[in-house]
C-alpha positions as protocol buffer text, in pm:
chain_id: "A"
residue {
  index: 1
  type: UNK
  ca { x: -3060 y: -1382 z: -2381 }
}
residue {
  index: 2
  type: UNK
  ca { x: -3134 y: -1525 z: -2700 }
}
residue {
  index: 3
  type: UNK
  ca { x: -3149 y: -1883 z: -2807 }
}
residue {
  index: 4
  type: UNK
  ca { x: -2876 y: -1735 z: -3073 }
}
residue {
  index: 5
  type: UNK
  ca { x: -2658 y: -1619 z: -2833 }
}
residue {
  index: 6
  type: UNK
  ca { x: -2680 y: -1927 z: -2592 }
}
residue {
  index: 7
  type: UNK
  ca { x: -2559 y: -2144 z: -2834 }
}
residue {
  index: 8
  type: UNK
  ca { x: -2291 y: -1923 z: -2941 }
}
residue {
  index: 9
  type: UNK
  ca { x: -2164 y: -1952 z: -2563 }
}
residue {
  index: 10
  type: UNK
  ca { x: -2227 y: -2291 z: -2550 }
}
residue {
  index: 11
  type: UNK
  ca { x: -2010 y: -2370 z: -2874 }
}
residue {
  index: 12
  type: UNK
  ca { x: -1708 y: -2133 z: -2711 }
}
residue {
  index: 13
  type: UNK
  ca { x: -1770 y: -2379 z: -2386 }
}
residue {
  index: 14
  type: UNK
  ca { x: -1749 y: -2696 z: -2610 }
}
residue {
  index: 15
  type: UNK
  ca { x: -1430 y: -2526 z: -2851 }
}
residue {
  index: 16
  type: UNK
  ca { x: -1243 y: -2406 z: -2528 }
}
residue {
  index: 17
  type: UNK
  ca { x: -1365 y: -2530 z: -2172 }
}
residue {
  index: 18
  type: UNK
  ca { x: -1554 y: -2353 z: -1905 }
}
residue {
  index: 19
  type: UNK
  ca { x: -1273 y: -2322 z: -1699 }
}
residue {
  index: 20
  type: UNK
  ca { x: -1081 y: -2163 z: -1955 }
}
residue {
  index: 21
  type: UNK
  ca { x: -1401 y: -1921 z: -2082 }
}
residue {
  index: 22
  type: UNK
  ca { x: -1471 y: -1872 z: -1650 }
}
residue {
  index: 23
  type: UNK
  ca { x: -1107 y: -1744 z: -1608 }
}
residue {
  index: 24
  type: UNK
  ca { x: -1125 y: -1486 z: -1936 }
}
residue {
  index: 25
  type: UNK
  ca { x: -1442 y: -1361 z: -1764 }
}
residue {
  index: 26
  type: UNK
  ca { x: -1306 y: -1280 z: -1429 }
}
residue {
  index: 27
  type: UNK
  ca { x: -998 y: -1147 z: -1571 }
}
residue {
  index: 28
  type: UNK
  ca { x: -1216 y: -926 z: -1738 }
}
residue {
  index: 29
  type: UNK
  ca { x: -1418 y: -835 z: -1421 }
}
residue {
  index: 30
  type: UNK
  ca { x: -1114 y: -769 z: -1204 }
}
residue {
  index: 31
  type: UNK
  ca { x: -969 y: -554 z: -1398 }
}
residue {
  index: 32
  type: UNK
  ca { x: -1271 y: -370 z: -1464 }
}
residue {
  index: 33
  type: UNK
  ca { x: -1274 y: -349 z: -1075 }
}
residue {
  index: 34
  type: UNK
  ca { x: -875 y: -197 z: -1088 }
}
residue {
  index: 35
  type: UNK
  ca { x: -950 y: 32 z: -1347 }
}
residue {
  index: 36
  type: UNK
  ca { x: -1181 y: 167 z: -1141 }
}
residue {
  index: 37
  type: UNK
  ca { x: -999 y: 154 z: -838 }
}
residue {
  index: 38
  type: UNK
  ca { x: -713 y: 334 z: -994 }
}
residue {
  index: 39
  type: UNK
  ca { x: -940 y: 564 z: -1147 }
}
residue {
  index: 40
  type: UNK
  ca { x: -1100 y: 674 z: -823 }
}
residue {
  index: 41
  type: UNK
  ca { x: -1411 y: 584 z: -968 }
}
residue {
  index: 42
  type: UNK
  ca { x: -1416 y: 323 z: -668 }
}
residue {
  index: 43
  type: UNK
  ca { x: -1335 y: 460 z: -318 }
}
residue {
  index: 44
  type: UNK
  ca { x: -1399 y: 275 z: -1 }
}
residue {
  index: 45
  type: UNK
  ca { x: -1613 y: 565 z: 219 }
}
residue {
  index: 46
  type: UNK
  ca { x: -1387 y: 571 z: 499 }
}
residue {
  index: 47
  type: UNK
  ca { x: -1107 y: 722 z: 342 }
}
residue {
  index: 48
  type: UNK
  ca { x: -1347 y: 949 z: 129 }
}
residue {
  index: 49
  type: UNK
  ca { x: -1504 y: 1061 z: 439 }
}
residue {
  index: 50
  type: UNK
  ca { x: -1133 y: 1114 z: 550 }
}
residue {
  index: 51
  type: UNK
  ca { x: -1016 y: 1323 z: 243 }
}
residue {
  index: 52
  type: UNK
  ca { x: -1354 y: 1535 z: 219 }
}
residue {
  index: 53
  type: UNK
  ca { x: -1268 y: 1613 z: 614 }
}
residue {
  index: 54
  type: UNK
  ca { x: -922 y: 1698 z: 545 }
}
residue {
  index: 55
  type: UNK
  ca { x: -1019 y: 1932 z: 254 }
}
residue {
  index: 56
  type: UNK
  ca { x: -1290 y: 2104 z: 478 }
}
residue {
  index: 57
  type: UNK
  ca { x: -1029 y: 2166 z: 749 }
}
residue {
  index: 58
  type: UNK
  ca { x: -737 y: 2339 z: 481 }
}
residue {
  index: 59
  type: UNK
  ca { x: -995 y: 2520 z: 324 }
}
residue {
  index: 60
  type: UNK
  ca { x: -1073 y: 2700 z: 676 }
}
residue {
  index: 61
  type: UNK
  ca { x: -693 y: 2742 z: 715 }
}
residue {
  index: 62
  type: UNK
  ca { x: -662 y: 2892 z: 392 }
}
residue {
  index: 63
  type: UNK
  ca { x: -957 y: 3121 z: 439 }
}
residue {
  index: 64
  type: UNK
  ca { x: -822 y: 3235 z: 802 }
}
residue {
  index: 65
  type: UNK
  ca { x: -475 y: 3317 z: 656 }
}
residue {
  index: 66
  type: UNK
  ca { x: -656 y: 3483 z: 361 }
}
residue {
  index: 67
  type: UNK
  ca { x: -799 y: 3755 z: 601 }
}
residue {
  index: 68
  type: UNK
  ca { x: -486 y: 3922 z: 698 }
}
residue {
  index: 69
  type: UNK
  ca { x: -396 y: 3992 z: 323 }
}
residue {
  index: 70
  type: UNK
  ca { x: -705 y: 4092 z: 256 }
}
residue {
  index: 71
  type: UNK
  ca { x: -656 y: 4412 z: 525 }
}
residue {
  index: 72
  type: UNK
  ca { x: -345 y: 4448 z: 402 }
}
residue {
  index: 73
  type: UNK
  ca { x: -430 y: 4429 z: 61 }
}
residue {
  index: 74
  type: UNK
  ca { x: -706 y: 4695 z: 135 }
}
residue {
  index: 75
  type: UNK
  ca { x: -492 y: 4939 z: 286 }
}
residue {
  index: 76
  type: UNK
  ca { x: -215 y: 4954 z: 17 }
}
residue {
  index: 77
  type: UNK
  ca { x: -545 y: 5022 z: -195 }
}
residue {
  index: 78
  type: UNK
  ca { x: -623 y: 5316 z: -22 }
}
residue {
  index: 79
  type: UNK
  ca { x: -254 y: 5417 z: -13 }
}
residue {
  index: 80
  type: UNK
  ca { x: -259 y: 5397 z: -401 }
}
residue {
  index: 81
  type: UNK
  ca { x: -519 y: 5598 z: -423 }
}
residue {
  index: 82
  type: UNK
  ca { x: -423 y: 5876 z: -209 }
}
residue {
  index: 83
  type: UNK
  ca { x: -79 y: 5905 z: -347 }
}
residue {
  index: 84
  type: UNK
  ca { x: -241 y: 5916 z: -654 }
}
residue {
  index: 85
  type: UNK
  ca { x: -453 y: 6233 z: -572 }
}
residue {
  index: 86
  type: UNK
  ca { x: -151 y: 6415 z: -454 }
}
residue {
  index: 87
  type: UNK
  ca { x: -200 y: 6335 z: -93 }
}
């Protein structure tokens, strides 16, 4: 910091109190802190260890329900194209 801007502090400390200028600063800093709680930006790990589990484990499920429509979706295919050669 400069000498310029301690003395600007110091003249907001004198004009307004430090208690005063101490609680606009940790306003500020808390809700910096919400924002980015709210955001996401700010997760505890346990519960994104919990939600990346959870996502690995539906993903599977999707994928294993996938592969019955997939045969399925492979022999109306081959229906298609037989019906479509005159068979």
């Amino acid at each position: 910091m400069t000498h310029d801007q301690v003395s600007g502090w110091a003249q907001v400390i004198d004009k307004y109190g430090i208690a005063l200028v101490g609680v606009i600063i940790m306003t500020a800093v808390v809700l910096g802190i919400m924002r980015a709680l709210i955001n996401g930006k700010l997760v505890p790990r346990s519960l994104y260890d919990k939600a990346m589990e959870d996502n690995d484990r539906l993903i599977a499920a999707i994928e294993k329900m996938h592969e019955p429509i997939g045969s399925v979706a492979g022999a109306v295919n081959n229906i298609k194209r037989d019906e479509d050669r005159g068979g």
